[in-house]
Structure formats: structure tokens, C-alpha cells
mmCIF file of the N, C-alpha and C atoms, coordinates in Angstrom:
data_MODEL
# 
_entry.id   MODEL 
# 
loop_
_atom_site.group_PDB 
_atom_site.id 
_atom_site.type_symbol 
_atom_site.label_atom_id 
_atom_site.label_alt_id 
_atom_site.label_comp_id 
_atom_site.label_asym_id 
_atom_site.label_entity_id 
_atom_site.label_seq_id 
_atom_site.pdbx_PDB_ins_code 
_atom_site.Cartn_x 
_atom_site.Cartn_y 
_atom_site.Cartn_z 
_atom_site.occupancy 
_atom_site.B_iso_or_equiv 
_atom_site.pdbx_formal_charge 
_atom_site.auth_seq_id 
_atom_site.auth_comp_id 
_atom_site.auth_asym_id 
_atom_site.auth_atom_id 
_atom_site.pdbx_PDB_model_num 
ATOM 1   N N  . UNK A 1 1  ? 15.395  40.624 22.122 1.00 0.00 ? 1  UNK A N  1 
ATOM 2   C CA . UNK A 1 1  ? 14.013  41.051 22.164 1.00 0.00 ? 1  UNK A CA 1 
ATOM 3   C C  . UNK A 1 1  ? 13.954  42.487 22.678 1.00 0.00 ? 1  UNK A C  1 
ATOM 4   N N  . UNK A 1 2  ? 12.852  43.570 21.841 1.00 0.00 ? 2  UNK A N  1 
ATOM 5   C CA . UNK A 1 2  ? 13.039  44.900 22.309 1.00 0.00 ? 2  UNK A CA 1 
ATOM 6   C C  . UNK A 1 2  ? 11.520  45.119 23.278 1.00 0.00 ? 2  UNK A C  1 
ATOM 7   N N  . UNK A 1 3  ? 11.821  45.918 24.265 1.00 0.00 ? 3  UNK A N  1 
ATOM 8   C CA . UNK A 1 3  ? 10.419  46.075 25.007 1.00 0.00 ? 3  UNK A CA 1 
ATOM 9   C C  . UNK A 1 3  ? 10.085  47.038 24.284 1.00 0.00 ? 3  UNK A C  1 
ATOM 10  N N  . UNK A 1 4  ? 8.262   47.295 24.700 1.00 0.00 ? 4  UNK A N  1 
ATOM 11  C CA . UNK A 1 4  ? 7.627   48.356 23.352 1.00 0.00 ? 4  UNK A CA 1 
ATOM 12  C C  . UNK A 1 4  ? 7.203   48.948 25.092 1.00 0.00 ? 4  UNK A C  1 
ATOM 13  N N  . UNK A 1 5  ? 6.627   50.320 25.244 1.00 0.00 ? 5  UNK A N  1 
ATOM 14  C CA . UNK A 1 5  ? 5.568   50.905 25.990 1.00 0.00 ? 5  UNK A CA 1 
ATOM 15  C C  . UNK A 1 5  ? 3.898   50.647 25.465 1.00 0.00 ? 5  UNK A C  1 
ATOM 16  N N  . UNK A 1 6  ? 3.705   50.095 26.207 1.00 0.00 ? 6  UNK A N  1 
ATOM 17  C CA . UNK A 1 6  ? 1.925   50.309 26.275 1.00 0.00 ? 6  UNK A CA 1 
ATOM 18  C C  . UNK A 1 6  ? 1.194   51.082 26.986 1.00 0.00 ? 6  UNK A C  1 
ATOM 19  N N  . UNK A 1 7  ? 0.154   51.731 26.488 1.00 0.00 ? 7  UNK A N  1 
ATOM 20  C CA . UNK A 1 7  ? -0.281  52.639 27.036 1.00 0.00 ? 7  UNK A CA 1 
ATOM 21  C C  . UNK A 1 7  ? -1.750  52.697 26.768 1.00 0.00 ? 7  UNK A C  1 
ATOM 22  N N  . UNK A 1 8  ? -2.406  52.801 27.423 1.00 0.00 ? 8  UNK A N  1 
ATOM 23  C CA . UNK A 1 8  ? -4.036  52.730 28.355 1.00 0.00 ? 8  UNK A CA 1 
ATOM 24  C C  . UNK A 1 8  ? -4.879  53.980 26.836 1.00 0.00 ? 8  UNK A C  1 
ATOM 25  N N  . UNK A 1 9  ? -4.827  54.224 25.665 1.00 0.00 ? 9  UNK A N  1 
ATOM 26  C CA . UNK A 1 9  ? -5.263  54.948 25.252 1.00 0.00 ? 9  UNK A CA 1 
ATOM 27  C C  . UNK A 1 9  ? -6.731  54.665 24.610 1.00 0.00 ? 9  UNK A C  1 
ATOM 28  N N  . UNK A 1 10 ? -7.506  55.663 24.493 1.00 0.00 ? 10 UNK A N  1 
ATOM 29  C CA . UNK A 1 10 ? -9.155  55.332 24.244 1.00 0.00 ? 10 UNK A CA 1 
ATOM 30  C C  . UNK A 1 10 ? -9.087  55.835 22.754 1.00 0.00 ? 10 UNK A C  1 
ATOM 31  N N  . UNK A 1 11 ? -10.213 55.362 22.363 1.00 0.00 ? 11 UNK A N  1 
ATOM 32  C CA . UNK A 1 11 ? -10.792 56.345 20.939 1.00 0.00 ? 11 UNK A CA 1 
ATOM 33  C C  . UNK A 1 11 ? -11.131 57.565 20.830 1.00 0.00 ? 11 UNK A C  1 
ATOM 34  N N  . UNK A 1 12 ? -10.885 58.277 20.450 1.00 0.00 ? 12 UNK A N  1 
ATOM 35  C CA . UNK A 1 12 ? -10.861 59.483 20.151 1.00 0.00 ? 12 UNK A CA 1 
ATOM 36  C C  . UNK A 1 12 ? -12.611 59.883 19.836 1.00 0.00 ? 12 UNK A C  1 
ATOM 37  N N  . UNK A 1 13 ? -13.443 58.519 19.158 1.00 0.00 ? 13 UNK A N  1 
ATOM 38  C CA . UNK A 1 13 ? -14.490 59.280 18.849 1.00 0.00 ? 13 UNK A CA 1 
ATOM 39  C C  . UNK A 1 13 ? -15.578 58.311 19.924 1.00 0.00 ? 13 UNK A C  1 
ATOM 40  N N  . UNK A 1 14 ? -16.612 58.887 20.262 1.00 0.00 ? 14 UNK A N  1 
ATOM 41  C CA . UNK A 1 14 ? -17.127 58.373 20.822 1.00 0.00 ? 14 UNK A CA 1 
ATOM 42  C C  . UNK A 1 14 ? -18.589 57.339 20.465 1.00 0.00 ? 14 UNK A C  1 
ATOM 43  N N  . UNK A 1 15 ? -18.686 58.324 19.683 1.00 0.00 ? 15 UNK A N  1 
ATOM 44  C CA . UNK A 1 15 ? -20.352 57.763 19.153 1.00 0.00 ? 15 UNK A CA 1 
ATOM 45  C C  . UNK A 1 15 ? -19.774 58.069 17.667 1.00 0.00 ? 15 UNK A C  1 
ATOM 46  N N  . UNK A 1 16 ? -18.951 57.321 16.784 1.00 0.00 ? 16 UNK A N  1 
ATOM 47  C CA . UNK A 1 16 ? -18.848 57.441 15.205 1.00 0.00 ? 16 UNK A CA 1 
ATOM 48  C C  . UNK A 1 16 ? -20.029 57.598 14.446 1.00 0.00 ? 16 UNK A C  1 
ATOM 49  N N  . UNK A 1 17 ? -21.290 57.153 15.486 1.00 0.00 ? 17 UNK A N  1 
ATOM 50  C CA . UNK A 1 17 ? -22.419 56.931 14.408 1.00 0.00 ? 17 UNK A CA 1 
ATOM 51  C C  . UNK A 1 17 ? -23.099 58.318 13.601 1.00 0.00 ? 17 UNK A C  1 
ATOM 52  N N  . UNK A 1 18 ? -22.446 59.207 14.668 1.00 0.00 ? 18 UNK A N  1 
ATOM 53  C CA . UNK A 1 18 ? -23.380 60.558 14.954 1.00 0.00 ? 18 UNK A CA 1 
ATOM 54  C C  . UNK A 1 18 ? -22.540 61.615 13.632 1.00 0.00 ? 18 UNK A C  1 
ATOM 55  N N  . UNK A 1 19 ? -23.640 62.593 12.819 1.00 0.00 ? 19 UNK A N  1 
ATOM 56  C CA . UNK A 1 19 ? -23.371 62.943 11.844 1.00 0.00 ? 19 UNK A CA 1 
ATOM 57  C C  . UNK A 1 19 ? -22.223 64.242 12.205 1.00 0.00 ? 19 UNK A C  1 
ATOM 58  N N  . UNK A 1 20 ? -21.110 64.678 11.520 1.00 0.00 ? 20 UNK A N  1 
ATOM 59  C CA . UNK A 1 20 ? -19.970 65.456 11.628 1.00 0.00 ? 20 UNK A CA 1 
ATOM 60  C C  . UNK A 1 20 ? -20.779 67.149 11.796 1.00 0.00 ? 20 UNK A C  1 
ATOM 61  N N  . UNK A 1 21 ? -21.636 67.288 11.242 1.00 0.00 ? 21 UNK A N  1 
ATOM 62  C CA . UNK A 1 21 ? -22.773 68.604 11.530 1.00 0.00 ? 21 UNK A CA 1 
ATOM 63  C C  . UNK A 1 21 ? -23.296 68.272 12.472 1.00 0.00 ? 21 UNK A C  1 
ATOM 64  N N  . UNK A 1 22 ? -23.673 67.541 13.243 1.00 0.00 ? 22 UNK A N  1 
ATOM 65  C CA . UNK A 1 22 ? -24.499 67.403 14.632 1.00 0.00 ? 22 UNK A CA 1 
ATOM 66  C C  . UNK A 1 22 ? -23.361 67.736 15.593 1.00 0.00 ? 22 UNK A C  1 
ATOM 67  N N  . UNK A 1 23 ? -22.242 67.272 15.448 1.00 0.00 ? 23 UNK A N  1 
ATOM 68  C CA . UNK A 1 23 ? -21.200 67.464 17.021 1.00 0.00 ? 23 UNK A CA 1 
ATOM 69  C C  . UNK A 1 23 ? -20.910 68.874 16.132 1.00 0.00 ? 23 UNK A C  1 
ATOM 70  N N  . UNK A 1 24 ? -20.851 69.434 15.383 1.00 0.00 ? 24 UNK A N  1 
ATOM 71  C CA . UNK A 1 24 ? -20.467 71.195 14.871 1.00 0.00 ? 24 UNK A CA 1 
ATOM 72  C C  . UNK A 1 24 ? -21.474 71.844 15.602 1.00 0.00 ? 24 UNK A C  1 
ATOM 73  N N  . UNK A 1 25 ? -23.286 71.431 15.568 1.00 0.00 ? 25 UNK A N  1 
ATOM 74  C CA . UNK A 1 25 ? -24.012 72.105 15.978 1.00 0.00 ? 25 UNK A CA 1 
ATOM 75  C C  . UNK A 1 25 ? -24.163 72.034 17.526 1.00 0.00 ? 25 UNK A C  1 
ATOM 76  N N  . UNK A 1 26 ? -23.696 70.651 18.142 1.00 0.00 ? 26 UNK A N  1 
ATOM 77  C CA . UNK A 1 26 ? -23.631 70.348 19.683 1.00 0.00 ? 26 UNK A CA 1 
ATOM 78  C C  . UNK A 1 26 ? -22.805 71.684 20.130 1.00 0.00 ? 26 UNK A C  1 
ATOM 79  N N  . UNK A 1 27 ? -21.318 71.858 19.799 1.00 0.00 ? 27 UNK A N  1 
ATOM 80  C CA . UNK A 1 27 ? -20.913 72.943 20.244 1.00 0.00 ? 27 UNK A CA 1 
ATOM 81  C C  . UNK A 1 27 ? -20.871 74.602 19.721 1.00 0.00 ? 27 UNK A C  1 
ATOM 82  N N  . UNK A 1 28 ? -21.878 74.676 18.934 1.00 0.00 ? 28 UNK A N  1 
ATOM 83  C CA . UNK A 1 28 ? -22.328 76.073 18.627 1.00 0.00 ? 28 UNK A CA 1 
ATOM 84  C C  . UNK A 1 28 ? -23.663 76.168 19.442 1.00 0.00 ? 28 UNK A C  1 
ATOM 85  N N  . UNK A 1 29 ? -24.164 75.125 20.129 1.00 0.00 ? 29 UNK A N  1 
ATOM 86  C CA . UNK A 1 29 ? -25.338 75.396 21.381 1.00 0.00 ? 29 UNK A CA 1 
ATOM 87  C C  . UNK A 1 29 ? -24.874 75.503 22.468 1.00 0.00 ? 29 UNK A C  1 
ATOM 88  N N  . UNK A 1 30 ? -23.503 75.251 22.027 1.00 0.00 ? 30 UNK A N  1 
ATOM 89  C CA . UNK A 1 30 ? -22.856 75.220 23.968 1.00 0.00 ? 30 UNK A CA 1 
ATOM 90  C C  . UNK A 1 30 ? -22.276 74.200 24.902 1.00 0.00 ? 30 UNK A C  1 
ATOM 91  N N  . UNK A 1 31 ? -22.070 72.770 23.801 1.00 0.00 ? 31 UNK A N  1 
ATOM 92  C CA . UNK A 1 31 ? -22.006 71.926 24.393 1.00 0.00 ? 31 UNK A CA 1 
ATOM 93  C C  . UNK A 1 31 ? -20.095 71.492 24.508 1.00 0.00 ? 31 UNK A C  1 
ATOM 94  N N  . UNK A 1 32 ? -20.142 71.812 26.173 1.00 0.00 ? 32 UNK A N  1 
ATOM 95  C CA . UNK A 1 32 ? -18.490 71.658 26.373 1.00 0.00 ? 32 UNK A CA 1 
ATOM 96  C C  . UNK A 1 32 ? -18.096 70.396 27.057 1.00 0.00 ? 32 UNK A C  1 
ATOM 97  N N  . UNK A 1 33 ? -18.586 69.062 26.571 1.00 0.00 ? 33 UNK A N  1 
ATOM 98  C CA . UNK A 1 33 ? -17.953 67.860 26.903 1.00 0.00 ? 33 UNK A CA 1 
ATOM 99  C C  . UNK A 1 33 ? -16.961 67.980 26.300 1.00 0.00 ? 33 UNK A C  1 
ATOM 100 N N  . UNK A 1 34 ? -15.933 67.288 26.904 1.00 0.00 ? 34 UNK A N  1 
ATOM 101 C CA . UNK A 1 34 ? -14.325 66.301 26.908 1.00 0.00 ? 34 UNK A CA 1 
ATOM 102 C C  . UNK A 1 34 ? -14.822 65.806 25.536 1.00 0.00 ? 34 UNK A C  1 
ATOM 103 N N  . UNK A 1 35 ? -15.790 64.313 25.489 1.00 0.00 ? 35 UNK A N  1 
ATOM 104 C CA . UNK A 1 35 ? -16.281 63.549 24.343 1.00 0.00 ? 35 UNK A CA 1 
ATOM 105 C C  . UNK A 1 35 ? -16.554 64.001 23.334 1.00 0.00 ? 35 UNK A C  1 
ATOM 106 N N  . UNK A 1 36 ? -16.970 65.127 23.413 1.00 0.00 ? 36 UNK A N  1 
ATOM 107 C CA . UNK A 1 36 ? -17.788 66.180 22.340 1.00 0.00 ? 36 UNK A CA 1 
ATOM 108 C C  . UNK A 1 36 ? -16.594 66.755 21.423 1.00 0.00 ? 36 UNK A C  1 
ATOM 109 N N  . UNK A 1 37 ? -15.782 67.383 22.042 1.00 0.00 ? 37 UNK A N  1 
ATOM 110 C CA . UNK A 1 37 ? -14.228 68.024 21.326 1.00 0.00 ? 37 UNK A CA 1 
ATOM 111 C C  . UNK A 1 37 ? -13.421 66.836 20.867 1.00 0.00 ? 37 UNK A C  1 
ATOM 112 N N  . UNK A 1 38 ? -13.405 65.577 21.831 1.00 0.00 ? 38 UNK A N  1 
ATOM 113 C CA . UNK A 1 38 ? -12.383 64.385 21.230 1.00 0.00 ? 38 UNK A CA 1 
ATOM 114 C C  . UNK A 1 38 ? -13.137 63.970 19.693 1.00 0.00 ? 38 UNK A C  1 
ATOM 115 N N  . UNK A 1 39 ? -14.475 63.883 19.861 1.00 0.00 ? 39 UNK A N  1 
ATOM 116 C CA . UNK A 1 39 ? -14.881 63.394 18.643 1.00 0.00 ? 39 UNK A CA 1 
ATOM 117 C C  . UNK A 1 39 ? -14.261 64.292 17.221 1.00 0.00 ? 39 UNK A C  1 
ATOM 118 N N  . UNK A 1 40 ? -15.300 65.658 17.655 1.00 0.00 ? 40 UNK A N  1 
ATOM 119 C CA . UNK A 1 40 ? -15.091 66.420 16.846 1.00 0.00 ? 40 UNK A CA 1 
ATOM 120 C C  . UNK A 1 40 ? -13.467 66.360 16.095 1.00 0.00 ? 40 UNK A C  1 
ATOM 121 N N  . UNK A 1 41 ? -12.575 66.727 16.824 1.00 0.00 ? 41 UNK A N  1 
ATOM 122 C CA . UNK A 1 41 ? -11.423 67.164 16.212 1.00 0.00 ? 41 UNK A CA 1 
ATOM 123 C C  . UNK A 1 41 ? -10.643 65.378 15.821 1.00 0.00 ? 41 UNK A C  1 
ATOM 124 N N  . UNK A 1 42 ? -11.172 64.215 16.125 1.00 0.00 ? 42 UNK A N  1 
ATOM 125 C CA . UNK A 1 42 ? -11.107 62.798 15.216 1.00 0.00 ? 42 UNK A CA 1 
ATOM 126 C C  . UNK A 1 42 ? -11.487 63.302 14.207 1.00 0.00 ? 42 UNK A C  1 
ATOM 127 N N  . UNK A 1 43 ? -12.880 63.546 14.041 1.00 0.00 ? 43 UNK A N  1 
ATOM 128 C CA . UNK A 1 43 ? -13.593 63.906 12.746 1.00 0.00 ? 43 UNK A CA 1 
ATOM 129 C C  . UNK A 1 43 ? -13.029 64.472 11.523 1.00 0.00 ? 43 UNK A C  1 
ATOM 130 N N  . UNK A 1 44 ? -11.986 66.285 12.124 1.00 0.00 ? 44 UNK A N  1 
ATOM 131 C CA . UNK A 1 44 ? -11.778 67.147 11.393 1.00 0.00 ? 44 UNK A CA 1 
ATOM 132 C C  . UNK A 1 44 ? -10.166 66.392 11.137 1.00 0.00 ? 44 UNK A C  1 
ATOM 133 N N  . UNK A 1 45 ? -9.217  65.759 11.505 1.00 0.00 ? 45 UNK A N  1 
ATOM 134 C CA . UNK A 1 45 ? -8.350  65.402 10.861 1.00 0.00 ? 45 UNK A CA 1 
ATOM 135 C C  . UNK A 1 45 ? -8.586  64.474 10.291 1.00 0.00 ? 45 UNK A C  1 
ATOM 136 N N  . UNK A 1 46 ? -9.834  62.986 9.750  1.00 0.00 ? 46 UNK A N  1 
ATOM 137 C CA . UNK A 1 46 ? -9.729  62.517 8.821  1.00 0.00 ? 46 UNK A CA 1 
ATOM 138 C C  . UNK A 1 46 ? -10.474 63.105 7.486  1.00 0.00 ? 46 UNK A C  1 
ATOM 139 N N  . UNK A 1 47 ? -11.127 64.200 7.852  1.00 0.00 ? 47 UNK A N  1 
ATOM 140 C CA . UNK A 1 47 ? -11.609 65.389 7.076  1.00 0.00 ? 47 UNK A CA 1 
ATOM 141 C C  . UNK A 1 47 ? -10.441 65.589 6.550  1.00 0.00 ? 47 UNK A C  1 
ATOM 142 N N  . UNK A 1 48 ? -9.189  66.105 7.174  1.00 0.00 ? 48 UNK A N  1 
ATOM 143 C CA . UNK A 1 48 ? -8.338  67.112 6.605  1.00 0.00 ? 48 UNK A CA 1 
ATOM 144 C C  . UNK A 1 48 ? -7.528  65.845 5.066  1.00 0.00 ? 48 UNK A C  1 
ATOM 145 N N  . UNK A 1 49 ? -7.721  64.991 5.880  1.00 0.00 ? 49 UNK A N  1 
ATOM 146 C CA . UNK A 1 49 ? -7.101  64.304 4.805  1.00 0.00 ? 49 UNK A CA 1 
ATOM 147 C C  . UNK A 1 49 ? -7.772  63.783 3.345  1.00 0.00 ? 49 UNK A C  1 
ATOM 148 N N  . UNK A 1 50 ? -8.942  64.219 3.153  1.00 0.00 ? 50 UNK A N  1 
ATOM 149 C CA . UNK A 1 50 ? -9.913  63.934 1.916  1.00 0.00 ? 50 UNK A CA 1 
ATOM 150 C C  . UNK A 1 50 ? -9.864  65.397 1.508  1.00 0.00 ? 50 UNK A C  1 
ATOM 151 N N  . UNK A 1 51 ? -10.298 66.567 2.163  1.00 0.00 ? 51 UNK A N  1 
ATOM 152 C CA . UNK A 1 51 ? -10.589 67.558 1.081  1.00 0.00 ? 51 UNK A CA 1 
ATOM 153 C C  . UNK A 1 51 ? -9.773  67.927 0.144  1.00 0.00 ? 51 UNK A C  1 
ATOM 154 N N  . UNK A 1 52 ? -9.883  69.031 -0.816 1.00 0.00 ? 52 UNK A N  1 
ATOM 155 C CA . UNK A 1 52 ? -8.951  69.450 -1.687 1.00 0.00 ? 52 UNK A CA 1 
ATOM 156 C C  . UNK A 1 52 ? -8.126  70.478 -1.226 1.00 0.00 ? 52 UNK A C  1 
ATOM 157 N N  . UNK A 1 53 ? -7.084  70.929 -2.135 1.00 0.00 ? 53 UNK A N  1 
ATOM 158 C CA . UNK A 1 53 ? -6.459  72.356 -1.733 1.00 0.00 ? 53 UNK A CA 1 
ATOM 159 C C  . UNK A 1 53 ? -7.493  73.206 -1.560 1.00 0.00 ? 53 UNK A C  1 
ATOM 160 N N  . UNK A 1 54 ? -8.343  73.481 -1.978 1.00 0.00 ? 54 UNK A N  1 
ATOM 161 C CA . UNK A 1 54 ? -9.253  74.593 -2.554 1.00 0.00 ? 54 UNK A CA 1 
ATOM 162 C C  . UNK A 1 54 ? -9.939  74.668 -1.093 1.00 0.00 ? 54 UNK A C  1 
ATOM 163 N N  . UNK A 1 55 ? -10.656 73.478 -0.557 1.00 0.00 ? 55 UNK A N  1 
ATOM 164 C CA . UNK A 1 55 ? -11.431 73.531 0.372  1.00 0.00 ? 55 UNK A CA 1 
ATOM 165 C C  . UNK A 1 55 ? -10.170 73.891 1.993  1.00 0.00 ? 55 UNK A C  1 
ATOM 166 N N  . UNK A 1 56 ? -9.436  73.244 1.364  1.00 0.00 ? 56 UNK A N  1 
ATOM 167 C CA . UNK A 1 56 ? -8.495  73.714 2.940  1.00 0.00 ? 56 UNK A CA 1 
ATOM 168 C C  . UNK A 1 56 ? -8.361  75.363 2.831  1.00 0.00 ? 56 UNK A C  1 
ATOM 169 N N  . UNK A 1 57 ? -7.980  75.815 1.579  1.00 0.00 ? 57 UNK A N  1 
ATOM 170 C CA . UNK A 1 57 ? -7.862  77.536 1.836  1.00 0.00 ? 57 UNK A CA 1 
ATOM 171 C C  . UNK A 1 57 ? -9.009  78.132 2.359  1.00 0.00 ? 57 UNK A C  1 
ATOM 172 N N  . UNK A 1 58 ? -10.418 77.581 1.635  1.00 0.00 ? 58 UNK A N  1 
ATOM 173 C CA . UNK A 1 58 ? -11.135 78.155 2.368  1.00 0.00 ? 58 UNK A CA 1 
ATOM 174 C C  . UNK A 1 58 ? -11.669 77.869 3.851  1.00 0.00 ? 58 UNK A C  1 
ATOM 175 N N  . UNK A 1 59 ? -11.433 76.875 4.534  1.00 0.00 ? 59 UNK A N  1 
ATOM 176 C CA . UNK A 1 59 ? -11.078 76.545 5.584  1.00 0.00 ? 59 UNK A CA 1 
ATOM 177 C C  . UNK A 1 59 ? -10.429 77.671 6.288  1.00 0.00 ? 59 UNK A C  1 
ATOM 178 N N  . UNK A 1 60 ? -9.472  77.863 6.415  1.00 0.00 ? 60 UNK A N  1 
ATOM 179 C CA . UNK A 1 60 ? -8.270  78.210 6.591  1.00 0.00 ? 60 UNK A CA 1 
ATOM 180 C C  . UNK A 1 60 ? -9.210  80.531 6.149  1.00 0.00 ? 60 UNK A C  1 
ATOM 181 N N  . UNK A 1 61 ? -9.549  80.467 5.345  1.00 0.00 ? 61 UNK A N  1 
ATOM 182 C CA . UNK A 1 61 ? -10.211 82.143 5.449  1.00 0.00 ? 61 UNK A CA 1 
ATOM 183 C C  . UNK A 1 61 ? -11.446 81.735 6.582  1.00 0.00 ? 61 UNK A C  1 
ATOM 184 N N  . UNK A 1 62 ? -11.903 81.146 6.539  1.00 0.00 ? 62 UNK A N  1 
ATOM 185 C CA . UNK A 1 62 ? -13.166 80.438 7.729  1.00 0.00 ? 62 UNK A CA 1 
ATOM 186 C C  . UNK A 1 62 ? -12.786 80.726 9.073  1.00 0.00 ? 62 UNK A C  1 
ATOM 187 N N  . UNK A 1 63 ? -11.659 80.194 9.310  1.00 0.00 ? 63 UNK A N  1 
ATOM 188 C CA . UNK A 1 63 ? -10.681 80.134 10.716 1.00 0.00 ? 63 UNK A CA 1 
ATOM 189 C C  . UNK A 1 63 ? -9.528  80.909 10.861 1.00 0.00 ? 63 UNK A C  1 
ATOM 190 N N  . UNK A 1 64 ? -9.669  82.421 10.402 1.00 0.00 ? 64 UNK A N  1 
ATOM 191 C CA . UNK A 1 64 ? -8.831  83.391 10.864 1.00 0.00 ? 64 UNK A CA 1 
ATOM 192 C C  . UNK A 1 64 ? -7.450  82.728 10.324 1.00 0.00 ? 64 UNK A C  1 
ATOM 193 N N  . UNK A 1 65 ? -7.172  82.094 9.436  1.00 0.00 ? 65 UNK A N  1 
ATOM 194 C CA . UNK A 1 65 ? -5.856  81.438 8.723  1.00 0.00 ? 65 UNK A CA 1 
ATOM 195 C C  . UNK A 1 65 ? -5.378  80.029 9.721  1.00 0.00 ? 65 UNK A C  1 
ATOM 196 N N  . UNK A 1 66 ? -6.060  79.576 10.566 1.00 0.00 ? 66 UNK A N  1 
ATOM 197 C CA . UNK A 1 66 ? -5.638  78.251 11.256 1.00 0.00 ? 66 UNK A CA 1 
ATOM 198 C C  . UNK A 1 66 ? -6.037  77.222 10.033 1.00 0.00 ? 66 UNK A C  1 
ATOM 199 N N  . UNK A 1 67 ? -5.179  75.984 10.046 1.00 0.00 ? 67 UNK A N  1 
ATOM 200 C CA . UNK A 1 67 ? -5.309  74.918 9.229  1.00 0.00 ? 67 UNK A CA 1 
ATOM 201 C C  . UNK A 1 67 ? -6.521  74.315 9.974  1.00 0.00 ? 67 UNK A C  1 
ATOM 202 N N  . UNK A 1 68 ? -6.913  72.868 9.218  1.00 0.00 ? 68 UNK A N  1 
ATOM 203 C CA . UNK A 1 68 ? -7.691  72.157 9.810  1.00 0.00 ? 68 UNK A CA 1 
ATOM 204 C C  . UNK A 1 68 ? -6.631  71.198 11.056 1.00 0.00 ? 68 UNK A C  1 
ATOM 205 N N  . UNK A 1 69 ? -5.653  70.888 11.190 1.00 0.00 ? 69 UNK A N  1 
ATOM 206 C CA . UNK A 1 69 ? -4.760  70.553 11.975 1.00 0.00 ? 69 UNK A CA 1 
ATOM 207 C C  . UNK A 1 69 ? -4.832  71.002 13.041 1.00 0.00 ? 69 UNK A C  1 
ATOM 208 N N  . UNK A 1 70 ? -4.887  72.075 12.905 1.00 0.00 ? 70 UNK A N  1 
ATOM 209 C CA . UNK A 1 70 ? -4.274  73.217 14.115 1.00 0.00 ? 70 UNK A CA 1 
ATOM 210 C C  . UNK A 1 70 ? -5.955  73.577 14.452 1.00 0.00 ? 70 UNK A C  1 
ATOM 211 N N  . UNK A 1 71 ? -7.076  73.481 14.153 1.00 0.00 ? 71 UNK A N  1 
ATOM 212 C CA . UNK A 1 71 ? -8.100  73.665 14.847 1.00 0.00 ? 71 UNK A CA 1 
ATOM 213 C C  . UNK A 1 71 ? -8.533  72.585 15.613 1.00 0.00 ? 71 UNK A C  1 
ATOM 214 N N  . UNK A 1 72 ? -8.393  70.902 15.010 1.00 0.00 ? 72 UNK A N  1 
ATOM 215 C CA . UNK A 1 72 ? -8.402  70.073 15.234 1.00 0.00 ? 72 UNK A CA 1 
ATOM 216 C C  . UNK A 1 72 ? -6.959  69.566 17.109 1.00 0.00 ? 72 UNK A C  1 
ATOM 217 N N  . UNK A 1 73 ? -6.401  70.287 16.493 1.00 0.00 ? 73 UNK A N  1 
ATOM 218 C CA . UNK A 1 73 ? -5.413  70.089 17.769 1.00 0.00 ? 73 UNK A CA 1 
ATOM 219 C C  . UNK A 1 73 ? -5.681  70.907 19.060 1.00 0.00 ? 73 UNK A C  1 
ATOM 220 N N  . UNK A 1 74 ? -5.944  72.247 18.637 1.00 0.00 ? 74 UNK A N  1 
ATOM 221 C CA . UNK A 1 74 ? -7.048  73.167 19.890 1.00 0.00 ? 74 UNK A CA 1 
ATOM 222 C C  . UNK A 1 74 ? -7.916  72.544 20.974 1.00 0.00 ? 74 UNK A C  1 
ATOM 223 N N  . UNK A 1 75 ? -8.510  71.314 20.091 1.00 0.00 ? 75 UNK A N  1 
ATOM 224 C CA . UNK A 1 75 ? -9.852  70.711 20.848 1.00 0.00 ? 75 UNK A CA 1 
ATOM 225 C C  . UNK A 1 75 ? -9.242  69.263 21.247 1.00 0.00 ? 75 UNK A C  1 
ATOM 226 N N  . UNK A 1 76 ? -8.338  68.808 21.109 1.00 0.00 ? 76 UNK A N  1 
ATOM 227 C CA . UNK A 1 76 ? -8.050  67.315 21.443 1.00 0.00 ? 76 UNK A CA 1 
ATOM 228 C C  . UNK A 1 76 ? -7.504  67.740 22.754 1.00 0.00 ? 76 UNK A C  1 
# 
């Protein structure tokens, strides 16, 4: 029998209910919760995994050449 580690980890999003433009606009008003960034950057990596090439490049001219990954990882 192999032991596994367990570990105490939460959800990443807090309120799923709440629209992906509302936590964008929460922190373009200023809003610097912990909850607020965990959501957000949940959000932007199952984002990253639906858009197209097309939309990640422009992403990516949006954000000074950062991926959605790597903006998403900034805020977690």
C-alpha cells in the first residue's frame, strides 16, 4: 500500500456565480481581495483553454506579450 499526501486546499473561485467582467471590473475599481485575484485568475485559465489561437495573440498584444497563463499565475 502507497501513502498519498493530503492537503487542506480550497477552491480557487469563490462566488462561480458572478459574471468573468464583473471580477475584471471589481479590480479595475480597485478591488485588492485575496478572493477577488483567486477567482479571477480560476476564471482566466479555464478561459485559456477554450479560446482560439487568434484570441490568445491578441491577448497576449493586450498584455505587453504575457500569455493568459502567465497573467493568470501573477494573481494566484
Amino acid at each position: 500500500m502507497t501513502k498519498s499526501l493530503k492537503t487542506d486546499s480550497q477552491p480557487l473561485e469563490k462566488k462561480p456565480t458572478v459574471a468573468l467582467k464583473d471580477w475584471i471590473q471589481a479590480v479595475a475599481v480597485g478591488n485588492r481581495e485575496e478572493d477577488t485575484f483567486s477567482t479571477l485568475a480560476g476564471r482566466l485559465i479555464r478561459l485559456e483553454k477554450q479560446i482560439s489561437d487568434k484570441q490568445r495573440k491578441v491577448f497576449k498584444e493586450k498584455t505587453g506579450g504575457k500569455t493568459v497563463t502567465e497573467v493568470a499565475g501573477n494573481m494566484a
